[in-house]
VOMIRO-570044 format. One record per residue (C-alpha): residue in three letters; x, y negated, z. Coordinates in steps of 0.2 Angstrom, whole numbers, plus 5000, padded with zeros to 4 digits. Each point is the difference from the previous one (the first is absolute). Example, Ala and Ser with C-alpha at 12.3 -4.5 7.8 and 13.67 -1.06 7.14 Angstrom:
! VOMIRO-570044
ALA506250225039
SER500649834997
//
This chain:
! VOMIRO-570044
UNK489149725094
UNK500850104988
UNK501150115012
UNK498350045010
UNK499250054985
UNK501550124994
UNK500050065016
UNK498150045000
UNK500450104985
UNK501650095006
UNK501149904991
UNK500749935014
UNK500750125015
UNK501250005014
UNK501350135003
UNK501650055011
UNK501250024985
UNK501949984997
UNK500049824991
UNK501549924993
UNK500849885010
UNK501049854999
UNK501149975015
UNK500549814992
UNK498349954996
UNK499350115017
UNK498450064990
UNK499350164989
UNK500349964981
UNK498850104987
UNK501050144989
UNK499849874986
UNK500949875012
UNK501550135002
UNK501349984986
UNK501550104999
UNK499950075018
UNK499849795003
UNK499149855007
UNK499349934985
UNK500149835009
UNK501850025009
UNK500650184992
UNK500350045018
UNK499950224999
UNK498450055005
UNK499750115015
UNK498450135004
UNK499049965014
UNK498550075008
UNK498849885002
UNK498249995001
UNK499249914983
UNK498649954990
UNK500150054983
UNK499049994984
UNK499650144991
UNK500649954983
UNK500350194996
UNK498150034996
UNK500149884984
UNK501750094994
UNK499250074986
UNK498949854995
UNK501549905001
UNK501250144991
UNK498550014986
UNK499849834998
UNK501849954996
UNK499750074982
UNK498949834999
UNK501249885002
UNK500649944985
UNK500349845003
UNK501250035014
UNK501950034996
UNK500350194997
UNK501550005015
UNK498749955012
UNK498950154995
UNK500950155001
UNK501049915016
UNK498050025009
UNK499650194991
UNK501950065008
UNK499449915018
UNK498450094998
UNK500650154994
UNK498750154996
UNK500750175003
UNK498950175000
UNK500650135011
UNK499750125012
UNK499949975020
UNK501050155009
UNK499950055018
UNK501750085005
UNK499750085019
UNK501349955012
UNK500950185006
UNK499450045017
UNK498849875002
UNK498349974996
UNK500649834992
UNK499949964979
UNK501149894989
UNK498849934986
UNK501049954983
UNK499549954985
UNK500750054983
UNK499849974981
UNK501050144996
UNK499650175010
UNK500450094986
UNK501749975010
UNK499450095016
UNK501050155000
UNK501549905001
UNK499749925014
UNK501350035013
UNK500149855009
UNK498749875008
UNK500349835002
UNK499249885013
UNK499749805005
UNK501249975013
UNK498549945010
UNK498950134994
UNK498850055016
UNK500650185001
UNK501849935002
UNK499549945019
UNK498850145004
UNK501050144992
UNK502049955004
UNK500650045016
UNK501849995001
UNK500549815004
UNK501750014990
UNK498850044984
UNK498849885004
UNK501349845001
UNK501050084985
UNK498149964991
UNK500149845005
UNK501549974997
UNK499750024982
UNK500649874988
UNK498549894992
UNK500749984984
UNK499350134990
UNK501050014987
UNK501350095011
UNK498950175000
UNK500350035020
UNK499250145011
UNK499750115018
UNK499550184999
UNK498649985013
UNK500250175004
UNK498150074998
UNK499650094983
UNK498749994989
UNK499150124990
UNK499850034982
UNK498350024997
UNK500450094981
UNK501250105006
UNK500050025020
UNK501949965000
UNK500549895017
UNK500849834993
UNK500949885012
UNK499549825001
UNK500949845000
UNK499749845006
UNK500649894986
UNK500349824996
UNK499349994982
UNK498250085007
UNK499049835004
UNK498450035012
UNK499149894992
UNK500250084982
UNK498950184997
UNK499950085014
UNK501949975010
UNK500250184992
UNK501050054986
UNK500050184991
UNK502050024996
UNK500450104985
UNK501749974997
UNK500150104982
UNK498749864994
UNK500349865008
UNK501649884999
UNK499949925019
UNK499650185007
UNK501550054989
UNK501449885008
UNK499350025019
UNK499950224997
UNK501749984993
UNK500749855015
UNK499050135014
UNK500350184992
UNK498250044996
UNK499850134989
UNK499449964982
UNK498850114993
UNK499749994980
UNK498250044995
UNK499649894983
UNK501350044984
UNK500149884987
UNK499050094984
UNK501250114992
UNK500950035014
UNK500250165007
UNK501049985016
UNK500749855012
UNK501050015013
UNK500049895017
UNK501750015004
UNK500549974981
UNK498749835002
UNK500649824999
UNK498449925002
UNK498350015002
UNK498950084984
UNK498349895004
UNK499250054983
UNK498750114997
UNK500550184993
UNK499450185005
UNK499850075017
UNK501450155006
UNK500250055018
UNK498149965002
UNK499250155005
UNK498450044987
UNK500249824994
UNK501750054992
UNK499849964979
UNK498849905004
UNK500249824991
UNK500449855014
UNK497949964996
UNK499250164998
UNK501050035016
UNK499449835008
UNK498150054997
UNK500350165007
UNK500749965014
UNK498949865004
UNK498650114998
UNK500850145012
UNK500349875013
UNK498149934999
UNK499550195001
UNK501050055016
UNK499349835008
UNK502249965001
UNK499749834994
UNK498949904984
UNK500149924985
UNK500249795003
UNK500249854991
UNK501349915009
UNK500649814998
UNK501549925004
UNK499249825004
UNK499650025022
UNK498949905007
UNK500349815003
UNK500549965017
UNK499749815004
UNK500349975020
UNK501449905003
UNK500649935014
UNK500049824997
UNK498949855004
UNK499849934982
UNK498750124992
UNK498250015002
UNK499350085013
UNK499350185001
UNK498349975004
UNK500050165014
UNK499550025018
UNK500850145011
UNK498450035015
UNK500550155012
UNK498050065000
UNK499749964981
UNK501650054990
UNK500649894985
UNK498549884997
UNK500149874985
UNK499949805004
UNK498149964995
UNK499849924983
UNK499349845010
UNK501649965009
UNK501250014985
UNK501049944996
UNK501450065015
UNK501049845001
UNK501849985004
UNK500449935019
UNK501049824995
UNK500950035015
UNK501250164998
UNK501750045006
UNK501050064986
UNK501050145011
UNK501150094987
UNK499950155010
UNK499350124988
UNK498249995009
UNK498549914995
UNK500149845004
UNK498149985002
UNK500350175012
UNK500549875015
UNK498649894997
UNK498550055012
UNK498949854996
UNK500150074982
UNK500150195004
UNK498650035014
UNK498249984992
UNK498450095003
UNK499450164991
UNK498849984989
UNK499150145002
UNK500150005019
UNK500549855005
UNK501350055012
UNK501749975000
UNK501150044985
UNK501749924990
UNK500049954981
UNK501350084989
UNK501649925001
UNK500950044984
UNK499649904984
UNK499950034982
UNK501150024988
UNK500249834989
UNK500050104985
UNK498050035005
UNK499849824998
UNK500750014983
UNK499150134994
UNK498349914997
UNK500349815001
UNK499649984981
UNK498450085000
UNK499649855015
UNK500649864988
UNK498650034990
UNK499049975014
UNK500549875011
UNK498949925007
UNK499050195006
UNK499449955019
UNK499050155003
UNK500750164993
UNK502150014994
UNK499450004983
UNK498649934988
UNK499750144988
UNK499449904986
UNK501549894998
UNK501250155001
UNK499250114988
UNK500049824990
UNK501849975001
UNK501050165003
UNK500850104995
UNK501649894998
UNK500549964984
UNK502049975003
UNK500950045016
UNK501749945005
UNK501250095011
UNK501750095005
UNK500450174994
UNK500350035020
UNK498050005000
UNK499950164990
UNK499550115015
UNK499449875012
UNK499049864998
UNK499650084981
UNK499550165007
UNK499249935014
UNK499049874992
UNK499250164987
UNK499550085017
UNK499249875006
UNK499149964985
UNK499250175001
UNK499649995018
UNK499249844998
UNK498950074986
UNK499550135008
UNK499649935013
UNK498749904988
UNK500649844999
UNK500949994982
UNK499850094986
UNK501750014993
UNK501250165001
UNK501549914995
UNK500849835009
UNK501449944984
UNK499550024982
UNK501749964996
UNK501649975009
UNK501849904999
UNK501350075009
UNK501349845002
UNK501650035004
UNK501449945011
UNK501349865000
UNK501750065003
UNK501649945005
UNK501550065002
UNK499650184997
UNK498349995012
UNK498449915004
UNK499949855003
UNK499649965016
UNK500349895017
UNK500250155010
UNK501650044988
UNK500649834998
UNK500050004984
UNK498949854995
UNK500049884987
UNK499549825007
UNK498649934989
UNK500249845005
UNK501949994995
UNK499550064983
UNK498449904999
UNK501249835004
UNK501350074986
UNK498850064985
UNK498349965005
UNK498350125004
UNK499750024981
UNK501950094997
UNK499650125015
UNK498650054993
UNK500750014985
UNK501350125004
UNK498950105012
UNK498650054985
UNK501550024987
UNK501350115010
UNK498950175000
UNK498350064996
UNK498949965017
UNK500050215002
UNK502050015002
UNK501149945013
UNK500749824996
UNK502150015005
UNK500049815003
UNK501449904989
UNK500849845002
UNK500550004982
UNK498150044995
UNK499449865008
UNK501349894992
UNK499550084983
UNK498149955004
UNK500449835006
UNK500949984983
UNK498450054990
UNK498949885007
UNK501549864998
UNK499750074982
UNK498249984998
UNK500149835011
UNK501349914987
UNK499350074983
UNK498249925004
UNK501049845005
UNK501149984988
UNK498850034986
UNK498449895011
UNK499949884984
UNK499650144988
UNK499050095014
UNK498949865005
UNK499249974983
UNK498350064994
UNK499850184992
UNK499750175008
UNK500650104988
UNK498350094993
UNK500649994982
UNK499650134986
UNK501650135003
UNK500050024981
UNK500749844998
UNK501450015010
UNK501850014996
UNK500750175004
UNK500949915013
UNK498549925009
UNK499150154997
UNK501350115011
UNK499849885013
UNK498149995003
UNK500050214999
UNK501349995013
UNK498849915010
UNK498450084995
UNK501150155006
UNK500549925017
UNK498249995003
UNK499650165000
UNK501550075008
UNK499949885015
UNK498250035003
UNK499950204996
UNK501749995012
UNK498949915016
UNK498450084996
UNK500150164997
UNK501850065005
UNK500449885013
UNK501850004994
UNK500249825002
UNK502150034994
UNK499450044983
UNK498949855000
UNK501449885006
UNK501250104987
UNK498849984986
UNK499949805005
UNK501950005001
UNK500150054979
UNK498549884996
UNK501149855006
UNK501750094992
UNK498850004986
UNK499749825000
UNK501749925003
UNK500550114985
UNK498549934990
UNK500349825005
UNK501850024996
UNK499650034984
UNK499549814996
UNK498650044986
UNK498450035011
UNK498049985003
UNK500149915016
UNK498050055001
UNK500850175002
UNK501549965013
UNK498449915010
UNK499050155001
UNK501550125005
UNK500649895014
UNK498249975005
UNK499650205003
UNK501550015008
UNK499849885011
UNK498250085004
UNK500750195000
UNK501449945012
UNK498849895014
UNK499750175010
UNK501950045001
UNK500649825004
UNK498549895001
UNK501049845007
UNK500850014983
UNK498850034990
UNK498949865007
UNK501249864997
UNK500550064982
UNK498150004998
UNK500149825004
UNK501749964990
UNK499250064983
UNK498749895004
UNK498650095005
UNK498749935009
UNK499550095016
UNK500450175010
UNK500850144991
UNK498950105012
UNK498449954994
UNK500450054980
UNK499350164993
UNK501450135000
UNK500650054982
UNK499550124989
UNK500750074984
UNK499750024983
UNK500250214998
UNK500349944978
UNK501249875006
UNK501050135012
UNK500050134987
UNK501850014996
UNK500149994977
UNK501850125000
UNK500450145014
UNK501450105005
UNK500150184996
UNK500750115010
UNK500750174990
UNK500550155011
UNK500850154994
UNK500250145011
UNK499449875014
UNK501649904996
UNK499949824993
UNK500650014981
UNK499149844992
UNK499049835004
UNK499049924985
UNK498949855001
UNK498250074993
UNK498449894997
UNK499050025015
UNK498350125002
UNK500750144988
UNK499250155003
UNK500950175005
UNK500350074984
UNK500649854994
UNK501449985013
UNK500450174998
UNK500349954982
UNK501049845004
UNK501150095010
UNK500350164986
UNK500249904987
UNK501749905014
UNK501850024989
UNK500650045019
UNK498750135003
UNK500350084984
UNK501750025003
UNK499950075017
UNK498450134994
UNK501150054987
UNK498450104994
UNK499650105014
UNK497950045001
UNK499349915017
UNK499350115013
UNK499149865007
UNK499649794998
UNK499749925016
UNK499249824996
UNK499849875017
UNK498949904990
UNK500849824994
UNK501850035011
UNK500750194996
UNK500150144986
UNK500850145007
UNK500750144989
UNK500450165007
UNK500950144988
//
């Protein structure tokens, strides 16, 4: 329904292009499914193919989806820019460069043609269409081929045609290179060696001449022969014809404006991001809901016969091809404009279309009529926290935005933006890389659930690295949380006499020995560092840290001998509750061995005393210079100019300020003075 609808608005389209190919898989993969020159799924190198494919037209959000990244501030910053580089604004000129003796042009687009003059080369896709119409000599045209796919080895074929520079009416020859991708721009690249670092390396590899036409500022010569790398900066124009002392932006306006006047090309607003090809080759993936009729063209499947099922009954043939292609029972149908003979589309979708609105259908489930009730998903969405992989950033992130918009548009929802916050988790490694069957480099769960028990692994997992960084998995770390819950386990048993009696510790804190005091602010403390860790930070390592000192806290304190057991019994209690989400088999019989009645689960979760947390004496900090020179223990809540004071009136800082005047006091209120003279 969707795809029928995207297509009545031109969002979805069918083209001959080159797409990338996986020859491993034996389907198209999207440029956001190519990583490193690889299959994201097998790494396999990816080839370019020629294939007919639908696509969706993903390029006509770019700028809302550019724009709207500056409203994400719940999502991780990395994830950000990672979508803003993919999507890529650039503002530049189009150029038509004539092909010599022809009536043929090469369209390029640049950001920079206030590096035109020194154009002296021209750099073409291998599989650029001109290469096949415009090469004639067979030795060239395997030569092209032949070129190596790795673009970081800058490769090329002088075609042997020329093109001309439309700025200065100078004949340039042109390459087929490697590093020009078809799919990128328009599969033509302006070459200005001077200016440009790749240009540089494959002018000097190929003996092109290198033409310097921007000088640094306050520069008044270069020469190329005396040049050891590209100067890509902006500067002012020489060898540049009128433009000559022009600044690189006067000079681009200039220019721009002279090629919109002489009808040589325009100004544009180019993006990186292409359009979103989702045919593949496969069986699993729904199906596009088109119809090929030799009278009637493309015609869409009606709304009344959706959805397109599956056939049950496919050969899964590994060929490359369709497997729904040899399937006539599914394949021939009736037009439904004419009603003659026609075939269905064979290709399906990309699963990552799936993905990119099944939340917005969880707020609707049980919708029979339309994909969507309206109502509830303008109740529900936007989602509040969203969990995924980094790997997502481009993909299933970015898709999910687009889809969100099209679906709004479309007037279903009413919300511009899918994820009002996001958690990027990351990965378990081992050994030096990801954990995974495919590498063989699994842990067994059950082996470690048979030696320490679900609670440890749980433990370990939480407590080994913040949910957004990669976990490197430790045998050692999992002994180390095995021991800590051995820890917790025997203090509440061996002190069950003290722990079973009546009190929960509510007593006035003035009346409290120094001692007992220490130990119910620890706890008050706790508290608030396990539930800000959980709720607001998700950095559920601080919160199992934080419950590590609370019980280092307590055998210190019982160790002691002279104690409120009132106080001990609330400590252990909270503990036991902050701990039930980490290890909750635990938790659930030390709820029991203190002699609690019921589950742990049904209790109220804690909450803290902020007058009881409030720590009486802190540590100050004093910097001189940025260097540590002196720690003091201050009464808590001082104001600025009272720290600053404390840490003046230090013997140790005296000493060291040897009556120098400060230029500055930096105060980091309650922690730092920094003294800078």
């Amino acid at each position: 329904w969707f795809f029928i609808k995207m297509y009545e608005r031109g969002l979805a389209y069918k083209k001959r292009s080159f797409v990338n190919w996986c020859p491993e898989c034996e389907t198209v993969l999207a440029n956001e499914q190519v990583i490193d020159d690889g299959c994201w799924r097998c790494d396999t190198v990816v080839e370019q193919k020629e294939l007919d494919q639908w696509f969706y037209r993903i390029t006509d959000y770019a700028e809302e989806l550019l724009k709207d990244a500056d409203t994400l501030d719940g999502w991780p910053e990395k994830v950000v820019t990672m979508q803003r580089n993919w999507i890529e604004r650039s503002e530049g000129v189009e150029v038509d460069f004539d092909i010599e003796g022809t009536d043929k042009k090469i369209k390029i687009f640049t950001t920079r043609q206030d590096t035109l003059f020194g154009a002296t080369f021209m750099s073409i896709a291998k599989i650029h269409p001109l290469v096949a119409e415009l090469v004639q000599d067979q030795d060239v045209l395997k030569r092209i081929e032949a070129l190596s796919d790795d673009p970081e080895e800058k490769e090329g074929v002088d075609t042997g045609f020329h093109a001309i520079n439309p700025l200065t009416g100078e004949s340039i020859p042109v390459y087929a290179a490697n590093f020009v991708l078809m799919e990128y721009g328009t599969g033509a690249v302006m070459a200005v060696p001077a200016h440009d670092q790749r240009d540089f390396e494959f002018a000097k590899k190929y003996d092109i001449p290198i033409r310097v036409v921007v000088l640094p500022k306050d520069v008044k010569i270069v020469k190329a022969e005396d040049m050891e790398c590209a100067n890509e900066e902006y500067g002012i124009l020489v060898n540049s014809g009128e433009y000559s002392g022009l600044s690189s932006n006067d000079a681009k306006e200039k220019i721009a404006d002279y090629i919109e006047n002489k009808n040589l090309g325009k100004r544009v607003v180019n993006y990186k991001l292409r359009d979103w090809g989702i045919s593949r080759q496969r069986y699993w993936g729904t199906p596009i809901p088109m119809i090929y009729c030799e009278s009637c063209g493309i015609v869409s499947v009606p709304e009344e016969q959706l959805p397109v099922e599956l056939p049950m009954d496919a050969v899964l043939t590994g060929t490359g091809s369709s497997p729904l292609a040899g399937m006539d029972d599914f394949v021939k149908t009736k037009c439904p404009k004419c009603g003659g003979e026609a075939k269905r589309e064979t290709d399906t979708m990309d699963t990552f279309v799936d993905s990119s609105w099944y939340f917005l259908r969880y707020c609707s489930p049980k919708s029979d009529d339309k994909p969507l009730d309206t109502a509830a998903v303008d109740h529900w969405m936007p989602v509040d926290q969203y969990i995924g992989g980094i790997e997502h950033a481009v993909l299933h992130l970015l898709y999910s935005r687009f889809f969100t918009k099209v679906i709004r548009d479309i007037g279903l929802i009413s919300t511009d933006e899918p994820f009002k916050r996001l958690l990027t988790q990351g990965m378990v490694i081992k050994d030096g890389m990801k954990m995974s069957k495919s590498k063989g480099n699994v842990v067994d769960p059950d082996f470690l659930i048979n030696k320490y028990g679900t609670d440890t692994v749980r433990i370990f997992c939480l407590f080994a690295a913040p949910p957004e960084r990669d976990l490197e998995w430790s045998d050692k770390g999992v002994d180390g949380a095995y021991r800590f819950l051995k820890r917790i386990w025997a203090f509440a048993y061996n002190n069950k006499n003290l722990l079973n009696k009546e009190g929960n510790g509510d007593k006035d804190h003035s009346e409290l020995s120094d001692h007992d005091s220490q130990l119910l602010r620890k706890t008050h403390q706790s508290i608030k560092k396990v539930t800000n860790s959980i709720e607001r930070d998700y950095h559920f390592n601080t919160a199992i840290a934080a419950l590590m000192e609370l019980i280092n806290e307590a055998y210190a304190f019982r160790q002691a001998g002279d104690l409120d057991p009132d106080v001990l019994r609330f400590c252990i209690k909270q503990a036991i509750l902050l701990i039930s989400p980490f290890a909750p088999h635990v938790a659930e019989e030390l709820w029991r061995a203190i002699g609690e009645v019921g589950s742990v689960f049904n209790e109220k979760w804690p909450v803290w005393d902020e007058d009881i947390a409030k720590e009486d004496e802190i540590q100050l900090v004093v910097q001189i210079n940025g260097k540590v020179r002196a720690k003091l223990m201050v009464p808590a809540g001082l104001d600025d100019e009272t720290l600053k004071e404390k840490a003046f009136a230090e013997q140790k800082i005296r000493e060291q300020i040897n009556g120098k005047p400060p230029r500055k006091v930096i105060v980091v209120k309650g922690r730092l003075v920094n003294i800078v003279v």
